[in-house]
C-alpha positions in Angstrom: 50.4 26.5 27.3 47.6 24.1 26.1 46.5 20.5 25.4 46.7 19.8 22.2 45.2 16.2 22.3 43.3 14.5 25.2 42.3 10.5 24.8 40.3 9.1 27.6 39.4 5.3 27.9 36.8 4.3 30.3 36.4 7.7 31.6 33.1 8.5 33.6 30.6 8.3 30.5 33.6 8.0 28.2 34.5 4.4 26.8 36.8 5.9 24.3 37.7 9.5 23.5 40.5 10.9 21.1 39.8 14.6 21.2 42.3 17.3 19.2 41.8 20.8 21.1 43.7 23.7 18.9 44.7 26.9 20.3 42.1 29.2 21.4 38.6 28.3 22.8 36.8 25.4 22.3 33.0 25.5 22.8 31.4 22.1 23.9 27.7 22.5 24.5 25.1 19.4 24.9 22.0 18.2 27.0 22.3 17.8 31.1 24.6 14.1 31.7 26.1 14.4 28.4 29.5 14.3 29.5 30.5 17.7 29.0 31.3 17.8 33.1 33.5 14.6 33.0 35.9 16.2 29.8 36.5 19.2 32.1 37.3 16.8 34.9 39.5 15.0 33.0 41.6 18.2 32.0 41.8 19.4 35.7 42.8 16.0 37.0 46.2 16.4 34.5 46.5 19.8 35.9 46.0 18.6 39.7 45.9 15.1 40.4 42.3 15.7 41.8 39.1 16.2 40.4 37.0 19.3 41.2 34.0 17.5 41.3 34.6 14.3 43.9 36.9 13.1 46.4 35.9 9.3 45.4 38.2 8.5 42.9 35.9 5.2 42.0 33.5 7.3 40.5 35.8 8.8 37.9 36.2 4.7 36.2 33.1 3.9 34.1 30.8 1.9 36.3 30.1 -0.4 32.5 33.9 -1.2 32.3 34.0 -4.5 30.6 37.5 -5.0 32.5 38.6 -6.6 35.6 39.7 -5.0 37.4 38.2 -1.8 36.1 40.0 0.9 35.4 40.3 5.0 33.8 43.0 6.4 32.1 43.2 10.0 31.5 46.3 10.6 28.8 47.2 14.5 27.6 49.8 16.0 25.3 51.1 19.4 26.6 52.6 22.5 24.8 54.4 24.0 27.0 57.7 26.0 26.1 57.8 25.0 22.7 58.0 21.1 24.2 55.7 18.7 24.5 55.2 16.4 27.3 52.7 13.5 28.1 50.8 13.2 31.4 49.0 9.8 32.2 46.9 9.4 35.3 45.5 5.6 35.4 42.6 4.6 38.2 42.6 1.3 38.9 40.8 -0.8 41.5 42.9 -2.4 44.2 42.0 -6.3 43.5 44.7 -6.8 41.2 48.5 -6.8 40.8 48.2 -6.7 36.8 48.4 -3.8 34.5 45.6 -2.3 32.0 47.4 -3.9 29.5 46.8 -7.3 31.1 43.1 -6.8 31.8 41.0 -9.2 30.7 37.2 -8.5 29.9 34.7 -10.2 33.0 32.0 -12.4 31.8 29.6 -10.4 34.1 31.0 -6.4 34.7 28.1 -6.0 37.4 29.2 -8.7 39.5 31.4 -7.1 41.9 33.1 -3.4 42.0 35.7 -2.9 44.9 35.4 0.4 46.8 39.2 1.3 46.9 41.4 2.0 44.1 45.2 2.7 43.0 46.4 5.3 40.8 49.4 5.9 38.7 50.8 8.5 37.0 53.0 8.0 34.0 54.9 11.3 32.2 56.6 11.2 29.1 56.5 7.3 29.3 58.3 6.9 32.9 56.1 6.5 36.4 56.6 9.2 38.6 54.8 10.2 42.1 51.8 12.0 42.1 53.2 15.0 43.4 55.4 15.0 40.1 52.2 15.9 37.7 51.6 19.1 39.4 53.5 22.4 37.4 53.2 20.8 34.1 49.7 22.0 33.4 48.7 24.5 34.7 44.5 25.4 34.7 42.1 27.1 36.5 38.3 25.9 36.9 35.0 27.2 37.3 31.1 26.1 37.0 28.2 27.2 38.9 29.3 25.6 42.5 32.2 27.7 42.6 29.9 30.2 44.4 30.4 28.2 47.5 34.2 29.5 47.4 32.7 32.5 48.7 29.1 31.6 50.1 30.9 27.6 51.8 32.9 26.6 54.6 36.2 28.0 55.2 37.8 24.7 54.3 36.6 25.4 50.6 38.4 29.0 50.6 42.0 27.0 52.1 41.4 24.4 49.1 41.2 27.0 47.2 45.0 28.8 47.9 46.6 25.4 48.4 45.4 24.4 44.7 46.7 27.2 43.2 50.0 27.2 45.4 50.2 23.0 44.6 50.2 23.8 40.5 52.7 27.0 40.9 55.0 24.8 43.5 55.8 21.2 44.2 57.5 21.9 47.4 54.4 23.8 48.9 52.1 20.7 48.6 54.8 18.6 50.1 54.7 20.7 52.9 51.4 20.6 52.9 51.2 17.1 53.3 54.0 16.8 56.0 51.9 19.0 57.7 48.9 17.2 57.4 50.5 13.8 58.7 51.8 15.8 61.9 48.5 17.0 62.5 47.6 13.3 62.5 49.9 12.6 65.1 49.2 15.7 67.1 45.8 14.9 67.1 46.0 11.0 68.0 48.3 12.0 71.1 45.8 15.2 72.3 43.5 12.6 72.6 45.9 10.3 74.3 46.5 12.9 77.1 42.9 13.6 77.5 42.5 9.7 78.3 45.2 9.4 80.4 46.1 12.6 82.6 48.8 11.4 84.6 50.8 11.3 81.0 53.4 14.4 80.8 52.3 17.0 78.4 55.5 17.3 77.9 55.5 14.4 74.7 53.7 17.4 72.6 57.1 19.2 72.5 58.4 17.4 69.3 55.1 17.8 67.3 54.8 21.4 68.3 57.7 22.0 66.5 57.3 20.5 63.6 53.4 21.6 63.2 55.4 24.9 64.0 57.9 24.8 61.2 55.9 23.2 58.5 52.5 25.8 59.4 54.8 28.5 59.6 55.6 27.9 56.0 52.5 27.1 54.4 50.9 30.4 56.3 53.9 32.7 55.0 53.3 31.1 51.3 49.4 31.4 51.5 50.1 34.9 53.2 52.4 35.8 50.1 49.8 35.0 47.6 46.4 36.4 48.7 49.0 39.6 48.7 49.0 39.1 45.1 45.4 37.8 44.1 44.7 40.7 45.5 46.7 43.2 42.9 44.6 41.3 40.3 42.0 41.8 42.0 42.1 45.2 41.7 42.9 45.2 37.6 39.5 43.5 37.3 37.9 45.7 35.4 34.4 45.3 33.5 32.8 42.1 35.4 30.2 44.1 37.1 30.2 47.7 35.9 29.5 50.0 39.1 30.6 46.6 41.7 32.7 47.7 44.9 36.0 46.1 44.2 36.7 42.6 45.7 39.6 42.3 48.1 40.3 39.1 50.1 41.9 38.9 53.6 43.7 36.3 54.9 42.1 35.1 58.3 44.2 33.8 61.1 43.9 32.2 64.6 47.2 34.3 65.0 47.9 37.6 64.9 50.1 37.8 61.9 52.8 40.3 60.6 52.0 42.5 58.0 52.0 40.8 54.7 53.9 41.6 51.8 53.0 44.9 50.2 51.0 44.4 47.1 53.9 45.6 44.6 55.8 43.0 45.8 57.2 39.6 44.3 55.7 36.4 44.7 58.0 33.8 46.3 57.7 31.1 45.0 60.1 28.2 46.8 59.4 27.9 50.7 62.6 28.7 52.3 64.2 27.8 55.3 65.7 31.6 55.5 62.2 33.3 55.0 61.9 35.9 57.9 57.9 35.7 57.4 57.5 32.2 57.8 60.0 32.5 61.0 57.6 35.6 62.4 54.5 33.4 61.8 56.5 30.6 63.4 57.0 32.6 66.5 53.7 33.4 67.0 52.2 30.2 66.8 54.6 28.7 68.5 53.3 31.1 71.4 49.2 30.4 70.6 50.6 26.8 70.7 51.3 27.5 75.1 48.4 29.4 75.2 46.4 26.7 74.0 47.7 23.5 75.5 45.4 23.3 78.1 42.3 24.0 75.7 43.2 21.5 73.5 44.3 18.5 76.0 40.2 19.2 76.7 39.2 18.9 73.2 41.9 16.7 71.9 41.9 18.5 68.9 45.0 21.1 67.2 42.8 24.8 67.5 45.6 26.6 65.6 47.3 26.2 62.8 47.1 27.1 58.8 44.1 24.1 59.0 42.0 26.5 60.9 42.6 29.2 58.7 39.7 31.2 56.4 39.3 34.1 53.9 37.1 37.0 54.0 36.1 38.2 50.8 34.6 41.4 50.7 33.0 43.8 47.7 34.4 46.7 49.3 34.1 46.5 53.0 30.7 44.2 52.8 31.3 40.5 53.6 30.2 38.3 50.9 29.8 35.5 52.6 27.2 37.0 55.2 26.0 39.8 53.4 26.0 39.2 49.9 23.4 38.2 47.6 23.7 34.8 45.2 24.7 36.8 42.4 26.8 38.8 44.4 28.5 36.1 45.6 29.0 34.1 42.1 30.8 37.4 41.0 33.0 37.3 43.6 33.8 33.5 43.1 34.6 34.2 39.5 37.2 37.7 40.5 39.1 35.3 42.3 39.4 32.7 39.6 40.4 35.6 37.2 42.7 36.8 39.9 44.0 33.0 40.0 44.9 32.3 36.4 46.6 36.2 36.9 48.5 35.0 39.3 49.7 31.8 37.5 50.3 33.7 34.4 52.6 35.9 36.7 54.7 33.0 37.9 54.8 30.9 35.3 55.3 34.2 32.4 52.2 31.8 30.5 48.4 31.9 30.9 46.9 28.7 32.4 44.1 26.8 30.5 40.7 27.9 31.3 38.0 25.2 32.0 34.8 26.9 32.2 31.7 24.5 33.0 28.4 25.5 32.2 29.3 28.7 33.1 27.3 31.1 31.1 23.8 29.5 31.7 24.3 31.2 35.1 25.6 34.8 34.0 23.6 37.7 32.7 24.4 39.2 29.3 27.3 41.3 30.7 28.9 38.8 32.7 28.5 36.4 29.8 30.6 38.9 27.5 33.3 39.2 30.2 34.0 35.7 30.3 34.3 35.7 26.4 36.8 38.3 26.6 38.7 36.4 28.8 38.5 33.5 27.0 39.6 35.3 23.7 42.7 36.4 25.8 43.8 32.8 27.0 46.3 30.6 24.8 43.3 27.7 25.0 39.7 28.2 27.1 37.5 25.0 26.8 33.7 26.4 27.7 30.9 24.1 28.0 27.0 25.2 27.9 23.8 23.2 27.5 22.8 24.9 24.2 24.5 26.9 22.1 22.8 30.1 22.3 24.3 30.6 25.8 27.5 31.5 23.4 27.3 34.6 21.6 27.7 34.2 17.7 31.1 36.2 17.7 32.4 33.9 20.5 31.2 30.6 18.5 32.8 31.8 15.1 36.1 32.0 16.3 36.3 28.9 18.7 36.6 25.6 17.7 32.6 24.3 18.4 31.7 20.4 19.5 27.9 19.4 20.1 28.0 16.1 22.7 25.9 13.4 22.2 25.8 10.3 23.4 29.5 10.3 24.6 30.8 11.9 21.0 31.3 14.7 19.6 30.0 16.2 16.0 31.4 19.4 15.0 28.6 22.2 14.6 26.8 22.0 11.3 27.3 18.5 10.6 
């Protein structure tokens, strides 16, 4: 699996890109606000439908878009399978009902920029939902804030499974967002009953059941994976010579069953018929009528996959609490290994790596692990902010790019 050409227009920093990426690794190194971040986001946002870096899409359109309305357009070709297939993610702002194609350029591009924008996705030529990009690129990211997997808030460690279970199955972030949308409504009518006690309890029935069913499955599927990330875990071998081995645990408001042995399959769909998504189900429909009284007070859901954490632990030692930086940035990077392990498990092909300014924080030996890891992948794209940060083995056998000023000059030129 790998892109084998990426064309950007209007991109962050990028007013036009055409960019060939062969097989193998590509190494992209260039001074701080180059625009080697904003290539890597574009790749993950094929992959995704998200960047890794912002949750305001308005930033990914180039604020010096001579266009109104502004927009971005992200366009990849993807090997997969022998077969090609092109993704398109367009950002647009919201103040027009015309296409790209119809923009016109504004006689003053700094004269207004709406906060809110639309996005379309486009494969193979047709529109699809967004939910429809996810599975056909599959890649796994890292750069230096990756340490706050391990060292951030728990909601960072959920993002983290419910990426990798969105690119591996479509049905698991539908779920997902079901689940999100009941908790909306759960939520809004908590806070109801807290402002109105004469109102029955009673109306919480129906959204107990389905924040029951829909949590039930996206516990048993995140349950069924950290099962699995950690077998790869444990094959980790060589990232920090003499290291306790890193084992996750997945952390519950509810007592759960026993997960799937580590030998076992991962399963893939969510099923209606799964006997550990109808265990979990059980029991939080029972923390559900243990809480109701709790959370009338606080008008808030208190269980539920949404509460939901990882421990990661060298050993027995928590990394979050007890682990130093560097501890913790080797931890962060196992379970990215682990992750493109497990996707290559699934999907029978390695996912594209996207390694941001990676090495600049890794000592010689790390550095050398990576590179092996990279030589292993169908297509790695590594970026660094000089080129001795790559070894000269690694640099003669990848494809190498300097980036300046928003283009790219192949090494030696």
């Amino acid at each position: 699996m790998r892109v084998t050409h990426l064309a950007l227009t209007h991109f962050r920093s990028f007013s036009r890109l055409d960019l060939s990426l062969p097989i193998g690794s590509t190494v992209i190194w260039g001074d701080n606000g180059a625009g080697k971040s904003n290539l890597i986001e574009s790749l993950y946002l094929l992959a995704t439908s998200r960047s890794p870096y912002t949750s305001a899409e308005r930033e990914m359109i180039d604020w010096h878009c001579p266009h109104r309305p502004a927009f971005a357009r992200v366009v990849g070709q993807v090997l997969r399978e022998g077969r090609v297939t092109s993704l398109e993610v367009l950002t647009a702002e919201t103040d027009a009902s015309t296409t790209p194609a119809d923009f016109e350029p504004s006689p003053d591009p700094g004269m207004y920029r709406p906060a809110t924008v639309r996005r379309k996705v486009v494969i193979n030529g047709t529109p699809r939902q967004t939910g429809e990009l996810l599975g056909h690129l599959n890649a796994v990211h890292f750069s230096p804030e990756e340490v706050e997997l391990v060292a951030g808030s728990a909601e960072r460690r959920r993002r983290f499974l419910d990426i990798a279970l969105s690119q591996l199955d479509r049905q698991y972030v539908r779920t997902l967002r079901q689940y999100q949308r009941v908790l909306v409504q759960r939520n809004a009518l908590l806070r109801h009953l807290r402002e109105n006690p004469t109102v029955s309890p009673s109306q919480l029935d129906h959204w107990d059941t389905e924040a029951v069913f829909l949590g039930a499955a996206i516990v048993a599927a995140r349950v069924r994976a950290v099962a699995r990330l950690n077998v790869h875990l444990a094959l980790i071998d060589g990232i920090a010579p003499g290291a306790a081995p890193i084992r996750i645990t997945y952390m519950s408001g509810v007592d759960l069953p026993n997960p799937t042995e580590g030998d076992a399959p991962f399963v893939r769909t969510i099923d209606a018929g799964d006997t550990l998504a109808e265990d979990v189900a059980s029991r939080l429909r029972a923390a559900f009528a243990r809480q109701r009284t709790r959370e009338r007070a606080a008008a808030i859901t208190l269980v539920g996959p949404h509460r939901d954490d990882l421990l990661v632990c060298a050993g027995v030692i928590d990394q979050r609490t007890y682990g130093s930086r560097g501890q913790q940035r080797t931890a962060a990077l196992a379970l990215k290994i682990a992750e493109a392990g497990l996707m290559r498990e699934v999907t029978g092909e390695p996912p594209v790596l996207l390694l941001d300014d990676v090495m600049s924080e890794l000592d010689p030996t790390r550095r050398a692990f990576v590179e092996g890891l990279c030589a292993d992948a169908d297509q790695a794209i590594v970026t660094g902010t000089e080129e001795a940060v790559f070894s000269p083995a690694f640099r003669k056998r990848s494809q190498a790019l300097h980036l300046e000023g928003a283009a790219f000059i192949p090494m030696g030129s």
